[in-house]
C-alpha positions as CSV (number, residue, x, y, z in Angstrom):
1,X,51.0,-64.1,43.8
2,X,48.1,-64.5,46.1
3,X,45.5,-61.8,45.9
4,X,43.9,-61.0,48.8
5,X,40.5,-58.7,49.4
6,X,42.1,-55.3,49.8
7,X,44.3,-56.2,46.4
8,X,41.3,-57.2,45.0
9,X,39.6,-53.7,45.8
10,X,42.6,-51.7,44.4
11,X,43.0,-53.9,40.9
12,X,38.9,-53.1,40.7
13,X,39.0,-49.7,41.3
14,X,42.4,-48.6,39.5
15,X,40.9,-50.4,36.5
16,X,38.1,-47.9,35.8
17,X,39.9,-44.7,37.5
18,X,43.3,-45.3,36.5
19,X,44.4,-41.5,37.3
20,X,42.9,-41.9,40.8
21,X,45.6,-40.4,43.6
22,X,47.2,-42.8,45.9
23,X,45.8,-40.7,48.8
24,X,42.1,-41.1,47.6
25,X,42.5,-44.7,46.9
26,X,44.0,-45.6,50.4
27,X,40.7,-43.5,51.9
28,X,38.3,-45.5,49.5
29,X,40.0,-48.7,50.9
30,X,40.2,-48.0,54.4
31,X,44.4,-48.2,55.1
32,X,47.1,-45.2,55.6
33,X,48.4,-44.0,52.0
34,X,52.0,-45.3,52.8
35,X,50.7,-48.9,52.9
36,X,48.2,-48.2,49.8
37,X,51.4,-47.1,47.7
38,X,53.4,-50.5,49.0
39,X,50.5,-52.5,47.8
40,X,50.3,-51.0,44.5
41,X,54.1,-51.0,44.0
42,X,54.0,-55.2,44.8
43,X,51.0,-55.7,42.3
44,X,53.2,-53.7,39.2
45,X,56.3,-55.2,40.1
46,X,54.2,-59.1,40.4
47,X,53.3,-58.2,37.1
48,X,49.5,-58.6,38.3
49,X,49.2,-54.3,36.8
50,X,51.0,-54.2,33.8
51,X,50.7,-50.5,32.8
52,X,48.4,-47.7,33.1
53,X,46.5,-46.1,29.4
54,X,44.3,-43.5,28.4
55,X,41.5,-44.9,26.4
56,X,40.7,-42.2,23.4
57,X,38.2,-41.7,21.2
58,X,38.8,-42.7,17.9
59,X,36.4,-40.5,16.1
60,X,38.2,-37.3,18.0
61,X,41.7,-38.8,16.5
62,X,41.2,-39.3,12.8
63,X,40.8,-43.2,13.1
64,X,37.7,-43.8,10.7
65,X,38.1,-47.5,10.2
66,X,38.2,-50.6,13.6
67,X,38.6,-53.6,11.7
68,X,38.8,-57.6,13.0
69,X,40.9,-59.8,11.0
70,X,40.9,-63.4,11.4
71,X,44.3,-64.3,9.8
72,X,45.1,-68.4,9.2
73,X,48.9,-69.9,8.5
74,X,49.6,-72.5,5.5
75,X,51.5,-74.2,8.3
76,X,51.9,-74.5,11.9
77,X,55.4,-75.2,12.2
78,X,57.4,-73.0,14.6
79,X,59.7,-70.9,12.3
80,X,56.3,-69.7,10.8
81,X,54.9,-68.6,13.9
82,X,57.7,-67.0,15.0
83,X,58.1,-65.0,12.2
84,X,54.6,-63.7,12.2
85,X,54.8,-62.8,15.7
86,X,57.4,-60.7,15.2
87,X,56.2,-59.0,12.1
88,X,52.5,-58.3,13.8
89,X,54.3,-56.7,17.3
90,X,56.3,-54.5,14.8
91,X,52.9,-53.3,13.4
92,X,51.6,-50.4,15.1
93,X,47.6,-50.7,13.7
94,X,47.9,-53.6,15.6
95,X,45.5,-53.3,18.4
96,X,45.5,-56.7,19.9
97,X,46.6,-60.0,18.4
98,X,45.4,-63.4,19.7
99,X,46.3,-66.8,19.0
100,X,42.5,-68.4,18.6
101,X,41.6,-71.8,18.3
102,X,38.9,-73.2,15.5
103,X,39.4,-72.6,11.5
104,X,41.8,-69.4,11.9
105,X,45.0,-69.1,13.6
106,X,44.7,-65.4,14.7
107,X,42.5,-62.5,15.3
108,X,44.0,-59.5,14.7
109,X,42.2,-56.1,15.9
110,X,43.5,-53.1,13.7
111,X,42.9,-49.2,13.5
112,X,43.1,-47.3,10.9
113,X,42.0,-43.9,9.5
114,X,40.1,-45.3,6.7
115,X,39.3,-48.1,4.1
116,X,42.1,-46.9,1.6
117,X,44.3,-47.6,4.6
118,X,43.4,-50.7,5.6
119,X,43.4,-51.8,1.7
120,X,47.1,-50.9,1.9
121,X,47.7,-52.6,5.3
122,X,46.1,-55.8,4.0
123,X,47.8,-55.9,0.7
124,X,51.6,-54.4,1.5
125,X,52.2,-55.4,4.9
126,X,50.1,-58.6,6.1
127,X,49.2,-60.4,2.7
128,X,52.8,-60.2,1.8
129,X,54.3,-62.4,5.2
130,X,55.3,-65.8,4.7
131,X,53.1,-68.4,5.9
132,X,49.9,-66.3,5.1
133,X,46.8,-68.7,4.1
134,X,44.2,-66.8,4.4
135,X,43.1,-63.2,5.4
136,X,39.7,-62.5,6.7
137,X,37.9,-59.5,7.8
138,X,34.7,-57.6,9.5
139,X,34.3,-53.8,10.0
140,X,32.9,-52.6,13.0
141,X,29.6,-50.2,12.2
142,X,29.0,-49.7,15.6
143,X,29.7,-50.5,19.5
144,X,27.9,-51.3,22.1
145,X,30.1,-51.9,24.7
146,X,33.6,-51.0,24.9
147,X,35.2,-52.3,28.3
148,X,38.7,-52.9,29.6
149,X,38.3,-53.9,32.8
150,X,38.5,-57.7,33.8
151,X,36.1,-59.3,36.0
152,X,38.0,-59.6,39.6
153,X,35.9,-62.3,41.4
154,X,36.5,-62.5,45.2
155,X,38.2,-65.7,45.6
């Protein structure tokens, strides 16, 4: 699908005021609200806006412990992969997963409410997949930035 500078404008601002109303958005763009809501319908159903969040606080929800874990396979064949894939969508402290290249397969991010849980995570439910190799990890202490939103360059 071919973006072009009014799509552009919409992806930009829906990405940092997801709850905005269609009638305020068409006004920030310049166009009628019938042919905002048109042009937001074709970018979901193109697949260009793939679904709308709320981003929470993790402190505020009991989750103590934001952990990266740089997972590598013993082997690379395609029965392997598979069947970590489907294990690691299954997980829900699974945050993002993302097949990396370099010395590790995977980089897992996971939430959890605290070291004791991620002790059990690690051990009982990614350790024990087949094809494991290795399991690496970092902690996050602190953030500095925390962003969703994609860069959308003019084209």
């Amino acid at each position: 699908m071919k973006l072009d500078a009014i799509d552009l404008k919409i992806i930009r601002i829906l990405q940092t005021q997801g709850r905005i109303t269609n009638a305020n958005l068409a006004k920030n763009i310049g166009i009628s609200p019938p042919a905002m809501l048109e042009r937001v319908k074709r970018l979901e159903s193109s697949g260009v806006i793939t679904q709308y969040v709320a981003l929470l606080n993790p402190d505020l929800i009991g989750v103590g412990v934001i952990a990266f874990i740089r997972v590598s396979l013993t082997a690379h064949q395609l029965q392997y992969v598979d069947k970590f894939s489907t294990k690691i969508l299954q997980m829900q402290e699974v945050l993002e997963c993302h097949q990396v290249s370099g010395a590790d397969d995977y980089i897992l991010k996971v939430a959890l409410k605290s070291v004791k849980d991620y002790r059990e995570f690690t051990f009982k439910k990614l350790a024990c997949l087949e094809g494991i190799q290795s399991i690496n990890s970092s902690f996050v202490l602190g953030t500095l930035k925390y962003q969703t939103a994609l860069p959308v360059q003019e084209p």
